[in-house]
C-alpha positions as CSV (number, residue, x, y, z in Angstrom):
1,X,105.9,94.6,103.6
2,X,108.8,96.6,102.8
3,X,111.2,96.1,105.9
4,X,112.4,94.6,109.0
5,X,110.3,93.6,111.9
6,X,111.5,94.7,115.5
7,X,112.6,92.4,117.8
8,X,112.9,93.3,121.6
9,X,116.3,94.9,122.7
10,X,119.3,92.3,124.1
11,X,121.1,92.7,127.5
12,X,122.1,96.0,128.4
13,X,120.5,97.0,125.8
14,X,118.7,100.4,127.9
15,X,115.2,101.4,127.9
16,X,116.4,104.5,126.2
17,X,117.8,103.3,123.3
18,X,115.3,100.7,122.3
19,X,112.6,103.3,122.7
20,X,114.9,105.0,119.7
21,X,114.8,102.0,117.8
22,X,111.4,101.2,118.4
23,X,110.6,105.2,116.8
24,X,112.8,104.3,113.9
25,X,111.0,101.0,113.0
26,X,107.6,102.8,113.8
27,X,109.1,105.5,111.1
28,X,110.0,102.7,108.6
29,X,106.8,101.2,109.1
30,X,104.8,104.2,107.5
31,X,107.4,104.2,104.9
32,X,106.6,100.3,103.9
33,X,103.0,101.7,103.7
34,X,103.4,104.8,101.2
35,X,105.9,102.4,99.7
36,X,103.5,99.5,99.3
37,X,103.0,98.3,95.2
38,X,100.0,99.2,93.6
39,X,98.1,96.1,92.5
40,X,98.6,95.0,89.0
41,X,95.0,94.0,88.3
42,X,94.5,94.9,84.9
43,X,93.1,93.8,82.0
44,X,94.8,92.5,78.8
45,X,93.4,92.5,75.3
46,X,94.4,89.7,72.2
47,X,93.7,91.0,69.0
48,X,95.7,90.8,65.8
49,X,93.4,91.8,63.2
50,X,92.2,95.0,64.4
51,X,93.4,96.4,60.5
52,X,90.5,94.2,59.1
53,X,87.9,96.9,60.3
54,X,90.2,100.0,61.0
55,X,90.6,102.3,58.8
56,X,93.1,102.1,55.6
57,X,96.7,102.7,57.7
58,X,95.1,99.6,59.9
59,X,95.1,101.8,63.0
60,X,92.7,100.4,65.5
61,X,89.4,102.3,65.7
62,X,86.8,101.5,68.0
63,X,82.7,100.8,66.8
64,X,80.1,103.1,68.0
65,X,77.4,102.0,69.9
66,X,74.9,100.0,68.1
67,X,71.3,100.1,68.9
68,X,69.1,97.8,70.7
69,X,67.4,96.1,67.8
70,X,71.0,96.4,65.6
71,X,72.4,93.9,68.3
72,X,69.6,91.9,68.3
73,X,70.0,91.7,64.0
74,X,73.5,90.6,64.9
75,X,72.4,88.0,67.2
76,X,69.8,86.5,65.0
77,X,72.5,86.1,62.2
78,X,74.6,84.3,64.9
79,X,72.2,81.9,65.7
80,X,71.0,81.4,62.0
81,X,72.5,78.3,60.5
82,X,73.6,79.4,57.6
83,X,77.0,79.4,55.9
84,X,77.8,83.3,56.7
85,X,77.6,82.9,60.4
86,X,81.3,82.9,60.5
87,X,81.2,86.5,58.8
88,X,78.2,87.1,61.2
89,X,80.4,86.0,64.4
90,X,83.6,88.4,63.3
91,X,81.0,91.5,62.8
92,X,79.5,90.9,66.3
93,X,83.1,90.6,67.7
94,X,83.9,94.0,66.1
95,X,80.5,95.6,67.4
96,X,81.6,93.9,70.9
97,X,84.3,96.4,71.5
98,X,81.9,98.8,72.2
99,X,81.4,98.9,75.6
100,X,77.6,99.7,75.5
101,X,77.2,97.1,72.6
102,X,78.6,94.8,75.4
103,X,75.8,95.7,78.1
104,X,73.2,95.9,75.3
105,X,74.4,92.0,73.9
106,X,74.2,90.2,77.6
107,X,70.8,91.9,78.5
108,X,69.4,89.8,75.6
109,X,67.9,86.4,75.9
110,X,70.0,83.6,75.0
111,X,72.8,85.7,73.7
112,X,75.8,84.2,76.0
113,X,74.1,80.7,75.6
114,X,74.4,81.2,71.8
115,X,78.0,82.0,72.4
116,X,78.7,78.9,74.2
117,X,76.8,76.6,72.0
118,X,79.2,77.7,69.0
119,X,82.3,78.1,71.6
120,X,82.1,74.5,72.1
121,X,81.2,73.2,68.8
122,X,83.5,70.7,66.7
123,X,83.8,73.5,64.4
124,X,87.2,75.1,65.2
125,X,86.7,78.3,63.0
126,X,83.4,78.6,64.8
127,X,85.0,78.0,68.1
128,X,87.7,80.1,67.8
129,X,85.3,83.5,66.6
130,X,83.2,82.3,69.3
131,X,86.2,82.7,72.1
132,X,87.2,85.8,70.4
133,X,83.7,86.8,71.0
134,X,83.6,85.8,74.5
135,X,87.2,87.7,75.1
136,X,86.0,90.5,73.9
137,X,83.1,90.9,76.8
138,X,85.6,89.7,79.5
139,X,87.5,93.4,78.8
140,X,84.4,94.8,79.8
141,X,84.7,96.8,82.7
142,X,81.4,96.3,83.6
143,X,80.9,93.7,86.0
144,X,77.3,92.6,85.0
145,X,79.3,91.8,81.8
146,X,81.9,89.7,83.6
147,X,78.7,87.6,85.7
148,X,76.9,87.5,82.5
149,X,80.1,85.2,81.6
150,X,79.7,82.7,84.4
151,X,78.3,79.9,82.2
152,X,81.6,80.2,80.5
153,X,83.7,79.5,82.8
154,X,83.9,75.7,83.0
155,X,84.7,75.2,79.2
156,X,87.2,77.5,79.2
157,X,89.4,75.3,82.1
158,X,88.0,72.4,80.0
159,X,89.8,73.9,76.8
160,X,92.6,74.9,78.4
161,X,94.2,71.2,77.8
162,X,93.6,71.7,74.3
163,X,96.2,71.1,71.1
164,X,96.1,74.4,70.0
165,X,98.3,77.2,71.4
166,X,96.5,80.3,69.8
167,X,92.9,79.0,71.3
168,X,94.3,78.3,74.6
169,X,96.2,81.4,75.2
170,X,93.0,83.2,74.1
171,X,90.5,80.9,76.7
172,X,93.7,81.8,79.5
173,X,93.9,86.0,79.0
174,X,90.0,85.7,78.6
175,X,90.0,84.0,82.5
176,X,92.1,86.2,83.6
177,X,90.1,89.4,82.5
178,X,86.8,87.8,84.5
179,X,89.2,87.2,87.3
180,X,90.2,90.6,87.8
181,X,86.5,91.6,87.1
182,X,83.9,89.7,89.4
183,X,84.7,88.0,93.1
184,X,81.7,85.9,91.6
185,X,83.7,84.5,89.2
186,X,86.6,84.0,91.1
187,X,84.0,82.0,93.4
188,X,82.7,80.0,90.9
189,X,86.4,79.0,89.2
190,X,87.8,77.4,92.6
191,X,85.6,74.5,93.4
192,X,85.5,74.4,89.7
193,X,89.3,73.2,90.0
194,X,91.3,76.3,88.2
195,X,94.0,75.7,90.8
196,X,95.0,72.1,89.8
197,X,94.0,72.8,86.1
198,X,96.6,75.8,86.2
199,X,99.1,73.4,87.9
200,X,98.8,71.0,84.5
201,X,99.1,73.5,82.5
202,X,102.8,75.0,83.8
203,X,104.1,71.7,82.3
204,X,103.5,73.1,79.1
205,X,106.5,74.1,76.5
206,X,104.8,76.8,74.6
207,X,106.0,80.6,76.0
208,X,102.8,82.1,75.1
209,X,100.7,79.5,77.4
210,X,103.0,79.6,79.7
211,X,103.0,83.9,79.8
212,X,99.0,83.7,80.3
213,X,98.6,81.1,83.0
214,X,101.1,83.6,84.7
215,X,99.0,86.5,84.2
216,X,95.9,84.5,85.1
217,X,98.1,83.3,88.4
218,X,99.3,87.3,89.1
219,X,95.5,88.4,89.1
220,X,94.2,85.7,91.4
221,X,96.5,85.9,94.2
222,X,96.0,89.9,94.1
223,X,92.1,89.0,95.3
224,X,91.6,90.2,98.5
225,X,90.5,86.8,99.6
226,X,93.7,85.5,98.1
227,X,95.6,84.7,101.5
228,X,93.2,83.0,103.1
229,X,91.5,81.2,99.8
230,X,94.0,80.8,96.9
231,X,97.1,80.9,98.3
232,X,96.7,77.7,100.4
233,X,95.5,76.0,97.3
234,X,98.3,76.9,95.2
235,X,100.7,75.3,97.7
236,X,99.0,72.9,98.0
237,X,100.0,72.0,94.5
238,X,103.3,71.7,92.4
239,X,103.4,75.5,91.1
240,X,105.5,77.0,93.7
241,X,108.5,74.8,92.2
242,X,107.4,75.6,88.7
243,X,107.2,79.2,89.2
244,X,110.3,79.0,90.7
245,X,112.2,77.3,88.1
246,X,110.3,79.6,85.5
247,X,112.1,82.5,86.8
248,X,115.0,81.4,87.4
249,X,115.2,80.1,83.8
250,X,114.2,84.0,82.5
251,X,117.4,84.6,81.1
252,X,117.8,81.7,79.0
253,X,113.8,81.0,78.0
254,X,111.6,83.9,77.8
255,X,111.7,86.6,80.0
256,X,107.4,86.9,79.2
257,X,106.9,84.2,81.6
258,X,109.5,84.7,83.5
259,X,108.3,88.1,84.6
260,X,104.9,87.3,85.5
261,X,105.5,84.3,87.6
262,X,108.7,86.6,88.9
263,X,105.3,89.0,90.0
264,X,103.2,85.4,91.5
265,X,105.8,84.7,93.7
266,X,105.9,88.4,95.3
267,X,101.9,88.5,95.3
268,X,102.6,85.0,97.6
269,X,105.4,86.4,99.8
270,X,102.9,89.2,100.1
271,X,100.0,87.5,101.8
272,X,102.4,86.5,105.1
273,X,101.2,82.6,104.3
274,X,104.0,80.9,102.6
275,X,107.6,82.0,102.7
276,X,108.4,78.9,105.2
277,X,107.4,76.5,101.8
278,X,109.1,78.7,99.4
279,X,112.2,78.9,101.8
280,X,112.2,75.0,101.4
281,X,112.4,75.4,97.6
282,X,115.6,76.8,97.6
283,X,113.5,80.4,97.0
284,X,115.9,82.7,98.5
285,X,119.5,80.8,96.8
286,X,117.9,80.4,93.3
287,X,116.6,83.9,93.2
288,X,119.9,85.8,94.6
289,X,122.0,83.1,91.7
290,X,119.3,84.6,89.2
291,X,120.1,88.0,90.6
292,X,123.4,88.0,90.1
293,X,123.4,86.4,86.6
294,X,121.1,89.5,85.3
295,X,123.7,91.9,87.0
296,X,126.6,90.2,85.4
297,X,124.7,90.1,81.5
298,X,123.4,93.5,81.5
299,X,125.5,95.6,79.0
300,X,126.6,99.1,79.6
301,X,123.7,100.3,77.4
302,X,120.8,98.9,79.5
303,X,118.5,98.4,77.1
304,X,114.4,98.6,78.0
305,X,113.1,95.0,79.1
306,X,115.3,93.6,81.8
307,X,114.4,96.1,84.5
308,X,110.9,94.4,83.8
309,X,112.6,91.1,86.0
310,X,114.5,92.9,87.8
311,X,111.9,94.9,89.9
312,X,109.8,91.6,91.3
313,X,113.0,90.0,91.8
314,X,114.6,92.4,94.5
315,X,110.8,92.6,95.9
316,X,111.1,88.8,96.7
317,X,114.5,88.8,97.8
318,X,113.3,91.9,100.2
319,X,110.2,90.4,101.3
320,X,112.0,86.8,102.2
321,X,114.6,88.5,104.1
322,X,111.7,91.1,106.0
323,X,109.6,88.2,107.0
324,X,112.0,85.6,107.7
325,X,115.1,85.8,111.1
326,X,117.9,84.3,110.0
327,X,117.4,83.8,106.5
328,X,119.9,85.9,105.1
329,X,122.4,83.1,106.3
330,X,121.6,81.3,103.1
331,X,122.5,84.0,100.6
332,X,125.9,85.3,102.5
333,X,127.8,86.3,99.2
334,X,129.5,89.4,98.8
335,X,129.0,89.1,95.5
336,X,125.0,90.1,96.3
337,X,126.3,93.8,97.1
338,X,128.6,93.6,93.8
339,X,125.3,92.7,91.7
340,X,122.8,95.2,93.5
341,X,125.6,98.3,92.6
342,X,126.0,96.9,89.0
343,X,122.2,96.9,88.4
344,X,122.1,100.5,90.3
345,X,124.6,101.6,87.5
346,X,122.8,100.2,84.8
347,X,119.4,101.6,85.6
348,X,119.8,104.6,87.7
349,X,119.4,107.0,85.0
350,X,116.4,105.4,82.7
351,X,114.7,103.9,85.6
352,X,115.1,105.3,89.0
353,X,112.2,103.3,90.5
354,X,115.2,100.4,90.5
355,X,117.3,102.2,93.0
356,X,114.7,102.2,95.3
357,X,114.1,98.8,95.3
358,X,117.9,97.9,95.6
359,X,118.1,100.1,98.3
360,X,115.1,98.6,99.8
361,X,117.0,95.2,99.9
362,X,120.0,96.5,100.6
363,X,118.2,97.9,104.1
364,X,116.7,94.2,104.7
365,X,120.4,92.5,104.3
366,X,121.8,95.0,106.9
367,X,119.0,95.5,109.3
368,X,119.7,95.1,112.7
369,X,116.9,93.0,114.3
370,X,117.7,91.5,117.7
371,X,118.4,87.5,118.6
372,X,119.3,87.5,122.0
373,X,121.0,90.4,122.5
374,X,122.8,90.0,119.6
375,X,123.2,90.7,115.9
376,X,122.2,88.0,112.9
377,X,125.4,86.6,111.4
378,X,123.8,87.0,108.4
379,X,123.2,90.7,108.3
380,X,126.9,91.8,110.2
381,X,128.2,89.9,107.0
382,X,126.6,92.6,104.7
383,X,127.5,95.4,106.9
384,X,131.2,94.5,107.0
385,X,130.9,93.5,103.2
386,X,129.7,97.2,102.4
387,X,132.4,98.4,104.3
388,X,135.4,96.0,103.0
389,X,134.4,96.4,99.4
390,X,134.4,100.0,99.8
391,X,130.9,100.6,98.3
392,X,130.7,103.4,100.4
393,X,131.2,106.1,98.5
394,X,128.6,104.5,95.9
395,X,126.3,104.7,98.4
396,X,126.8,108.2,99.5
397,X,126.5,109.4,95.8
398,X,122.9,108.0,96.0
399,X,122.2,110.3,98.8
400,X,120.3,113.1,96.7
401,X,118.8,111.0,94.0
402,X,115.3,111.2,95.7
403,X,113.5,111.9,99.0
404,X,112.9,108.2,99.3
405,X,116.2,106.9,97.9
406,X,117.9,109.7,100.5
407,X,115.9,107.8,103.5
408,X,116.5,104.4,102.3
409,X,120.7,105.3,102.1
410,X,120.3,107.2,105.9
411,X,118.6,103.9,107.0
412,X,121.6,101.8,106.0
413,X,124.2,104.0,107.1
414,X,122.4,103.7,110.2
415,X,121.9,100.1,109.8
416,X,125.5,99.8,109.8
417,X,126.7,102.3,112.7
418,X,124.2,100.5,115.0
419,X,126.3,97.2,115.0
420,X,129.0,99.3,117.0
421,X,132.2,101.3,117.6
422,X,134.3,99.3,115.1
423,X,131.8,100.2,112.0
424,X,131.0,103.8,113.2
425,X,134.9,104.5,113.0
426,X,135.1,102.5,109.2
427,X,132.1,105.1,108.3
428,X,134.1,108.2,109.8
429,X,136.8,107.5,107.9
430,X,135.0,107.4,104.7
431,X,133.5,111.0,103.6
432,X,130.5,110.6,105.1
433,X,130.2,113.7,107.2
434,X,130.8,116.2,104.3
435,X,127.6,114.7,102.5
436,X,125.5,114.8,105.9
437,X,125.7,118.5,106.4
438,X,123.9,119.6,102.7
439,X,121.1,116.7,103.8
440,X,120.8,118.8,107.5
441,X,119.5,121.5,105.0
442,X,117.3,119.8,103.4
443,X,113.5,120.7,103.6
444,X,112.1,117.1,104.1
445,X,111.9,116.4,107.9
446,X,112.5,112.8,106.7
447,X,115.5,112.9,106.0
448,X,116.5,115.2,108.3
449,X,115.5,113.1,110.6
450,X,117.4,109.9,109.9
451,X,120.2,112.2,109.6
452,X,120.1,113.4,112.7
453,X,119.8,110.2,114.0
454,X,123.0,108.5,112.0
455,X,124.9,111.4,113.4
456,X,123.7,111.0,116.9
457,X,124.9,107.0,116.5
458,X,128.1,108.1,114.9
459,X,129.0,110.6,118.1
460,X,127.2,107.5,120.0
461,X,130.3,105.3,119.2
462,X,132.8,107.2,117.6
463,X,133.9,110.7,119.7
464,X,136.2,111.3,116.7
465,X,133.2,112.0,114.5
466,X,131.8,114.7,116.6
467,X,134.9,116.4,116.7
468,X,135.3,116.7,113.2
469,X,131.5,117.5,112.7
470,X,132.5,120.8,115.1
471,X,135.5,121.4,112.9
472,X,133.2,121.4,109.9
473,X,130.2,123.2,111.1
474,X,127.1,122.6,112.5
475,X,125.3,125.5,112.1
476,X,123.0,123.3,109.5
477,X,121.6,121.8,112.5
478,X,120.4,125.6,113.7
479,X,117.9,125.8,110.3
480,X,115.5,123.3,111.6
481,X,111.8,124.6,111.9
482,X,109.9,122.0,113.7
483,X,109.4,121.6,116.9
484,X,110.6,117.5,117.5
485,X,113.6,118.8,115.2
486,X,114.7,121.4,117.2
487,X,114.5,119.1,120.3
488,X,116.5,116.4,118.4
489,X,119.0,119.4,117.1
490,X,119.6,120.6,121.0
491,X,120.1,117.2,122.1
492,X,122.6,116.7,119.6
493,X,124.6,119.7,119.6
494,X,124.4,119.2,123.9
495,X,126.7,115.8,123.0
496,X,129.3,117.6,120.9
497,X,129.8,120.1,123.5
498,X,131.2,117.6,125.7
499,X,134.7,117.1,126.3
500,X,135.7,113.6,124.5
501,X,136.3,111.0,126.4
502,X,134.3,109.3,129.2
503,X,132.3,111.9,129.5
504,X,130.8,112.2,126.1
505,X,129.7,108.7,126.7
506,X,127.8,109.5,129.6
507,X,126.3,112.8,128.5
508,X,125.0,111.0,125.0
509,X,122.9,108.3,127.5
510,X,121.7,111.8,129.0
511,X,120.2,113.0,126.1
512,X,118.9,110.2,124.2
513,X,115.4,110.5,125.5
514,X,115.2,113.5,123.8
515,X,115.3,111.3,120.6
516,X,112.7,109.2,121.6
């Protein structure tokens, strides 16, 4: 969901011309779709001791496979009573980082009920080697392992109100691993009450619980039953303002949580269900204030970490704004464009994936979808606030960065010479045309495309601009190959042949079809 939607053409608006825009959105449409975000699902691993059984330097080393009847020795000394089943636990642990240990261990009888039995003993040196145990199978990327965990499941949301922070952090990142495995366990966890567990357990003031109920969070609203099944239940329940205020607090708690509730919120926005409840919350003014406190605290050295908040923050500011008319009237600050150039500065050279995102919401504030026959407040604001705080030429700079950063600036420039005559002559007058002609030549028929299409607004409402664009040379617009181009090209070059004036006007009607 990486855009605007289309909205039907106002009065006078021409058959013509809404067929172009319809073709554009169509075009940004497939972009959204290669654009998309990969899921996150993945798996995460606690261990801080793997120098007990690694070699001398500590480096981690994984066991080899142990045999059938070696498993079942190690099980037998589990389940022995004796006063080395502590040592007995932490050796099975270590063999259980074999991922054929793993398959070998569940397929034996009794084996996960031993587990539990110690997991939820009064013993907490027990219990804890037991969890570790248990945490260790739930990185299994098997999924028998993960159903062979179901029994689990219930004591480790029963454990999660416990005293100690290292044993529930561990039961939290161990849910979340069978989470991401098994759509049987994610079954069996919901009438089981994870949701309002979950929702207890944001109260807490410990970082580290706080970062794994987010990454437990992040992996069940990426299900693919997530909009219709956990979604509803989260809002349903007091984390959307928790999250919220997590995020928002980043900068001055830890970023940890910060970052993967920042991702929770997105995965939410994403599923089409709840931006009307979030939009209540305040979502879209608490996130652009956060926004613009990051931009004004990062130094001139970026250093590696913020970007990590920074990317699922621009996603929900873009999301909010594609999915919601008339939104943007809530965040009209200029200061917004100030903040999205200042974090393109900061990150454009170690992180590039950034600009795209910037430029992704930077297309959403200045998108011109239609509400009856006119354009949103909201988004003329942003136009004229590019234009008046002459970030421009910023903009322009950004032109060869990438084939998608290229499209994404074409689509803004366009953005903003579709609101008229009066913004197609501020874009004339900055050097715009000059940094058009080396993008004509250009092998990508992308950007070609929304080049020739910028142009064709800019003759559109400013006969000035063609003019010039003959003075300057157009024969870039002769190296096009495909056919659609070529027909695009003729159409074109047809309007700037016209005398200025009236006619021009009435010639450039003439020939949008062939843009269609």
């Amino acid at each position: 969901m990486w855009g605007r939607r289309r909205r039907g053409a106002g009065p006078g608006g021409g058959r013509s011309a809404e067929e172009l825009r319809a073709r554009r959105r169509e075009r940004e449409a497939a972009l959204r779709k290669a654009r998309r975000q990969e899921q996150l699902v993945s798996k995460r691993l606690l261990r801080e001791d793997t120098a007990e059984k690694g070699g001398q330097d500590g480096a981690e080393s994984v066991p080899g496979p142990l045999s059938e009847d070696e498993v079942l020795q190690l099980l037998r000394g589990v389940q022995r009573g004796s006063e080395d089943r502590k040592s007995s636990l932490g050796r099975l642990r270590w063999a259980l980082q074999n991922k054929e240990t793993q398959q070998k261990f569940v397929r034996l009888d009794g084996s996960i009920r031993t587990l539990i039995g110690l997991f939820t003993s009064s013993l907490a040196d027990m219990q804890m080697e037991a969890a570790r145990c248990l945490h260790e199978l739930s990185h299994s990327s098997d999924p028998a392992v993960a159903e062979a965990c179901l029994p689990v499941t219930s004591y480790l949301l029963t454990y999660l109100s416990g005293h100690s922070v290292e044993f529930t952090e561990l039961c939290l990142y161990t849910l979340g691993n069978l989470v991401v495995e098994s759509e049987a366990v994610r079954k069996q966890l919901l009438p089981q009450g994870i949701i309002p567990v979950l929702a207890s357990c944001i109260q807490s003031p410990h970082e580290a619980v706080l970062e794994g109920l987010g990454y437990v969070l992040s992996q069940l609203l990426q299900a693919k039953e997530a909009p219709t099944e956990i979604v509803p239940l989260v809002l349903d329940s007091v984390l959307p303002q928790h999250m919220l205020r997590l995020v928002c607090s980043g900068l001055k708690a830890g970023t940890g949580a910060a970052v993967e509730f920042a991702w929770c919120l997105h995965y939410i926005i994403c599923s089409h269900t709840a931006n009307a409840v979030l939009l209540s919350l305040g979502a879209l003014p608490a996130l652009t204030s956060l926004l613009l406190d990051m931009a004004s605290e990062i130094p001139q050295d970026a250093p590696e970490g913020p970007e990590l908040l920074v990317c699922p923050v621009l996603r929900c500011l873009s999301n909010l704004l594609a999915e919601e008319t008339g939104c943007e009237g809530q965040i009209q600050d200029e200061r917004l464009l100030i903040a999205l150039f200042l974090i393109l500065q900061s990150f454009f050279q170690q992180h590039p994936f950034i600009v795209q995102e910037c430029l992704w919401l930077l297309n959403n504030l200045t998108g011109d979808d239609f509400i009856d026959g006119s354009f949103p407040i909201g988004r003329a604001f942003f136009c004229s606030a590019l234009l008046s705080l002459d970030l421009l030429p910023a903009l322009l700079q950004l032109l060869p960065c990438s084939q998608m950063a290229g499209v994404l600036v074409l689509t803004v420039l366009c953005n903003i010479a579709e609101k008229g005559p009066a913004y197609c002559q501020q874009l004339h007058r900055q050097p715009a045309l000059p940094l058009l002609l080396p993008a004509l030549a250009l092998p990508d028929p992308e950007v070609v495309g929304q080049c020739l299409e910028l142009l064709h607004l800019l003759f559109l409402h400013c006969p000035e601009a063609a003019a010039d664009f003959v003075r300057q040379g157009h024969r870039a617009l002769e190296q096009q190959s495909t056919p659609e181009l070529q027909e695009r090209v003729r159409a074109l070059l047809d309007m700037v042949g016209q005398p200025l004036g009236a006619s021009t006007f009435g010639s450039c009607h003439a020939a949008l079809s062939a843009f269609s």
